[in-house]
C-alpha positions as CSV (number, residue, x, y, z in Angstrom):
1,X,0.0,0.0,0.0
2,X,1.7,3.0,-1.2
3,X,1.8,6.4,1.1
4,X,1.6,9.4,-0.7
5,X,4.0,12.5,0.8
6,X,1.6,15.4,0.2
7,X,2.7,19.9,1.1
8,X,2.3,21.0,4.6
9,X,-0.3,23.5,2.6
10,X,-2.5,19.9,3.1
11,X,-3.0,20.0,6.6
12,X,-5.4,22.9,6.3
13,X,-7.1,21.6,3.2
14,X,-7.7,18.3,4.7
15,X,-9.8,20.1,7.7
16,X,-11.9,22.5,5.0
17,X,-12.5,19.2,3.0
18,X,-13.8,17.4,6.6
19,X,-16.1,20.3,7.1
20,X,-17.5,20.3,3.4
21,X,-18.3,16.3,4.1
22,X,-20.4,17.3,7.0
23,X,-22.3,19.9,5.5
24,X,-23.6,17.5,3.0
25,X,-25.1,15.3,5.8
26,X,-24.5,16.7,9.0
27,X,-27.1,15.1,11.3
28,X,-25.9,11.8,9.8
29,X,-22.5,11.8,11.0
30,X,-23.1,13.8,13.8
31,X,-25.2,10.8,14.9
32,X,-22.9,8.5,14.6
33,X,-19.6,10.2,16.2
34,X,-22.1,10.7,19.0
35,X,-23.5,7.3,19.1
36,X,-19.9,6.1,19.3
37,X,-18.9,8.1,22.1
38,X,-21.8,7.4,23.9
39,X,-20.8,3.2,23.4
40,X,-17.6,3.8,24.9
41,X,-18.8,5.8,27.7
42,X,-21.2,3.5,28.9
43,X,-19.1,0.9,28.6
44,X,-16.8,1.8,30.3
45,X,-19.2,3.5,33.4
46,X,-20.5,-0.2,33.2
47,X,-17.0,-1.5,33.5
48,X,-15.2,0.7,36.0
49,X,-17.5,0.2,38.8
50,X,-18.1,-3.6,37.9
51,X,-13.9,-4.3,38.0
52,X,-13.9,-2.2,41.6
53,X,-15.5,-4.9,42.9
54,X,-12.9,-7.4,42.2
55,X,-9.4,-5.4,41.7
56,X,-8.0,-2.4,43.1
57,X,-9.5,1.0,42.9
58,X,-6.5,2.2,41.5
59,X,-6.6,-0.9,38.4
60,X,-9.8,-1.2,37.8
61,X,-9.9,2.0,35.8
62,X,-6.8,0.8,33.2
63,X,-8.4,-2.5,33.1
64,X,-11.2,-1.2,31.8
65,X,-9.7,0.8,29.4
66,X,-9.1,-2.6,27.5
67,X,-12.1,-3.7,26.3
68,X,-12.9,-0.2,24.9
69,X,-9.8,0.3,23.4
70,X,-10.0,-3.2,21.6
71,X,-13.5,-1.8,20.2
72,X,-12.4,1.4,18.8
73,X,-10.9,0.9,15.3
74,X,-14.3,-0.7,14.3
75,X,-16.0,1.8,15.8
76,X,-13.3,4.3,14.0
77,X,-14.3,2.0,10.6
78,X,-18.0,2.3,10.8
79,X,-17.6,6.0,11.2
80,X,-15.4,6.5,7.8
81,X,-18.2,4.1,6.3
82,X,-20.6,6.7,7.2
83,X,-18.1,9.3,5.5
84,X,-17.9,7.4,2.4
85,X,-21.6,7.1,1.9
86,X,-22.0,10.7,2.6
87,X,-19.1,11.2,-0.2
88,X,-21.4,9.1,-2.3
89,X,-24.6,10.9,-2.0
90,X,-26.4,7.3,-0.4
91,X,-28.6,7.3,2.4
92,X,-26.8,6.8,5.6
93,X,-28.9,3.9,7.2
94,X,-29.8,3.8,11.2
95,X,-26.9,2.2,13.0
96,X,-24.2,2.6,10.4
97,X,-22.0,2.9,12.8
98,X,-21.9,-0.6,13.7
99,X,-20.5,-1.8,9.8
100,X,-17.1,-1.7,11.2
101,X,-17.8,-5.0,12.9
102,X,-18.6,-6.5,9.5
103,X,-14.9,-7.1,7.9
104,X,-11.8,-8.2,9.2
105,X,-13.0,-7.6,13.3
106,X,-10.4,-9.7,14.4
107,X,-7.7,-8.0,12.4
108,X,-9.4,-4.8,14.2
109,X,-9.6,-6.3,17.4
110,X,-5.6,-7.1,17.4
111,X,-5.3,-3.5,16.5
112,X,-6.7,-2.3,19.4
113,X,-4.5,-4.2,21.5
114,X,-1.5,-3.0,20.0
115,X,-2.9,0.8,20.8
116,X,-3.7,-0.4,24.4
117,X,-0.4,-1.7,24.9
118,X,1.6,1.2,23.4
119,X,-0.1,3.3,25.1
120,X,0.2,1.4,29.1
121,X,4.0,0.9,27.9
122,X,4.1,4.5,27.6
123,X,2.3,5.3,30.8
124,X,4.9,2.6,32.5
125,X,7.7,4.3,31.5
126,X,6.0,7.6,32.7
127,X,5.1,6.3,36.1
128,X,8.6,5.0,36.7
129,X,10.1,8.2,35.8
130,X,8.0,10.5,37.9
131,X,7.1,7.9,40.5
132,X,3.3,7.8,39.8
133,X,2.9,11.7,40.6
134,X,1.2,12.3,36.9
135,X,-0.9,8.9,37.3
136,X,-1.6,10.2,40.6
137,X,-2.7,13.7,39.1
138,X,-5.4,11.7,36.2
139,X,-6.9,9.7,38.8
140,X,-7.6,12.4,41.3
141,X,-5.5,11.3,43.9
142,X,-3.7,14.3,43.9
143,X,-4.9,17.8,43.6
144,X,-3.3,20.6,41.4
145,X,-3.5,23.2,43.7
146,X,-1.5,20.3,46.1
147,X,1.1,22.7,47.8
148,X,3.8,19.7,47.7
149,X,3.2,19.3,43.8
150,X,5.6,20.7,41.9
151,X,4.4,22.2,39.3
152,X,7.3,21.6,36.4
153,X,8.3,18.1,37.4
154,X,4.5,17.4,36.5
155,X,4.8,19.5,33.4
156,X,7.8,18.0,32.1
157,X,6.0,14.6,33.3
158,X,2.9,15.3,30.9
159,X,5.4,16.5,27.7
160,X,7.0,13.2,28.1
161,X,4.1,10.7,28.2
162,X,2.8,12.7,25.2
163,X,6.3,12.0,23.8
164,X,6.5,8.4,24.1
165,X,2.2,8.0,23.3
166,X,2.6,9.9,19.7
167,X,4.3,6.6,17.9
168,X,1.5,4.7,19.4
169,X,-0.9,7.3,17.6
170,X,1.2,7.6,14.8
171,X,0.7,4.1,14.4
172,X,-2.6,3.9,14.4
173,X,-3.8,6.9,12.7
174,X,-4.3,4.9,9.3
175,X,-3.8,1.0,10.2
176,X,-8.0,0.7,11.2
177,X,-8.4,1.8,7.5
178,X,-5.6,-0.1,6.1
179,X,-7.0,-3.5,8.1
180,X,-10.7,-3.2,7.5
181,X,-10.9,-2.0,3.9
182,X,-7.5,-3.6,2.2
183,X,-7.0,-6.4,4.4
184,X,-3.8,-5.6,5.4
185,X,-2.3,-7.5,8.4
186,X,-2.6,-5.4,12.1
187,X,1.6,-5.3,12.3
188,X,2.1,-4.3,8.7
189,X,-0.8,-1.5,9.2
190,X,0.7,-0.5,12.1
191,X,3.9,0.2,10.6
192,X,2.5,1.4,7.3
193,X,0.8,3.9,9.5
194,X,3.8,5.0,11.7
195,X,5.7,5.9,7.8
196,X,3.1,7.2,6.0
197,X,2.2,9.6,9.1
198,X,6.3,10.2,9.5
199,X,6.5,10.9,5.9
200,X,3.7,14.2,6.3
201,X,4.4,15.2,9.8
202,X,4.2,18.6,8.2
203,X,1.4,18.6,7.0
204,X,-0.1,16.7,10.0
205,X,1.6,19.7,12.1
206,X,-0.2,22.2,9.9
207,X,-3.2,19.6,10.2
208,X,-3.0,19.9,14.1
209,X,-2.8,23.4,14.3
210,X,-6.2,24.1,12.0
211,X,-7.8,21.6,14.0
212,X,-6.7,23.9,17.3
213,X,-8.2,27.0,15.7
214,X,-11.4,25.5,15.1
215,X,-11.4,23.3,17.9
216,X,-10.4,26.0,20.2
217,X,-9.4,29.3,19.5
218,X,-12.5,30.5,17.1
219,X,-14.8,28.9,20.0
220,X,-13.2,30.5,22.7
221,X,-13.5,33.9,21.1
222,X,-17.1,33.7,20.2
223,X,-17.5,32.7,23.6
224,X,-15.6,35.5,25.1
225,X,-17.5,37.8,22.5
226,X,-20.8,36.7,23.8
227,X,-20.1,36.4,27.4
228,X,-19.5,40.3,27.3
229,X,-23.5,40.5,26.6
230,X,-24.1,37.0,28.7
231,X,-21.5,35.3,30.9
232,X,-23.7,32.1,31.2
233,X,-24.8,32.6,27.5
234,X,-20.5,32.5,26.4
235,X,-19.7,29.6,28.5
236,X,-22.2,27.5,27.2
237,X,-21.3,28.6,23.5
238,X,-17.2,28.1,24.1
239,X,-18.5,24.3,25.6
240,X,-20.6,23.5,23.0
241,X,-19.8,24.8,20.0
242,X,-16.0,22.2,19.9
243,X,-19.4,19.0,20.0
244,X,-20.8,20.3,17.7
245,X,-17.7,20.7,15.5
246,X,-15.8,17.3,16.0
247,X,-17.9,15.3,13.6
248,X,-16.2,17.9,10.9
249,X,-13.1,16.8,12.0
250,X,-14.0,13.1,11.6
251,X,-14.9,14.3,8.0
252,X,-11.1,15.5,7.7
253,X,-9.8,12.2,9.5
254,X,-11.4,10.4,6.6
255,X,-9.7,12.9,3.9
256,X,-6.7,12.6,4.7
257,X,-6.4,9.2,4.8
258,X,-7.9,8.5,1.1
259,X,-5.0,11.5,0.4
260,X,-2.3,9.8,1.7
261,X,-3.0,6.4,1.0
262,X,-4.7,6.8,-3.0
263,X,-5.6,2.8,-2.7
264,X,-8.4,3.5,-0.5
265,X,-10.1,5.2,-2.6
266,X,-12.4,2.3,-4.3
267,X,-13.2,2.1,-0.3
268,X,-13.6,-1.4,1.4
269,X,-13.4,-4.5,-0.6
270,X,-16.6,-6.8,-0.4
């Protein structure tokens, strides 16, 4: 599967392309990014509290990160399936989200585990440098305003689990694709991924900071616009308006995958 090096100018083209996907079915795939959001986080306010009861408090919530994390490159499929029927003007049909399940789930299943296990190795190695004051941090155990926390050590703590978890992303960015719709072994994706993303880290760094902007900055700034007529009214704007955005970005996920990697484009094989 051949990986296209594309300008960093691409980046920002991929996120205008996203949002023109969206606009041509928004409640479609607003639906679905939704619906998969809400699958993970029931499952895992179902598992968390179940896993309490037979593992320590401090476990049970990394435990339970498995089972979700092995679910979400066919959940990540069945949303791009939604994108390519959008991109072919068909009917998105109830519960599309759910096609990802339909080819090559084992392939997708393995692929998950590689992200979970990338991603634990890198919170190891984290833990064991900082001595669990970051882990601490996440799971509430220690408060920021702690007097005894210093502040950098936890800084430099959070730079370097981001660090060591960006191959693990890197890795994955394209592989679910890669897997579902071309049959490519988990591994191979993996590392297919991990190149192709190497290949256009600058347009992935321009990609990264549109995606900020829109994210971020623009609903910020409407917010703080419109808390200067409403303070209740702004915050509710700056928190919702990213929601209702993200499906857009999905849109641009999809685009720049079909970019880098020209063979998807026939989408996935029957």
């Amino acid at each position: 599967m051949q990986a296209h090096k594309l300008p960093a100018s691409h980046g920002w083209a991929w996120v205008k392309a996203g949002f023109a996907l969206y606009r041509r079915n928004p409640f479609a795939l607003a639906a679905n990014v939704m619906l998969m959001w809400l699958v993970l986080m029931f499952a895992g306010m179902l598992l968390v509290p179940l896993l309490v009861t037979v593992l320590p408090e401090s476990v049970a919530p990394w435990i339970a990160q498995a089972p979700l994390a092995l679910l979400l490159p066919a959940l990540s499929v069945g949303v791009f399936n939604v994108c390519r029927t959008i991109e072919q003007g068909d009917p998105v049909l109830p519960f599309s989200l759910f096609s990802g399940f339909q080819r090559n789930l084992r392939e997708l299943v393995v692929l998950g585990l590689i992200y979970y296990v990338g991603s634990l190795l890198a919170l190891a190695i984290t833990t064991a440098w900082d001595g669990g004051m970051l882990i601490d941090v996440m799971q509430g155990r220690r408060k920021l305003d702690d007097p005894a926390l210093d502040a950098d050590a936890l800084m430099r703590s959070a730079l370097m689990l981001m660090g060591l978890t960006m191959p693990v992303m890197m890795a994955n960015w394209f592989a679910p694709l890669l897997t579902a719709w071309r049959k490519v072994p988990p591994v191979k994706a993996a590392f297919f991924s991990f190149v192709a993303f190497w290949r256009n880290f600058a347009a992935f760094f321009v990609f990264g900071l549109a995606v900020a902007l829109v994210l971020w900055l623009i609903p910020g700034v409407i917010g703080a616009v419109l808390a200067m007529a409403s303070p209740s009214l702004g915050a509710s704007i700056a928190m919702m308006l990213p929601m209702l955005l993200i499906p857009g970005l999905y849109g641009a996920f999809y685009v720049n995958a079909l970019e880098v990697f020209p063979g998807l484009q026939d989408g996935p094989l029957a």
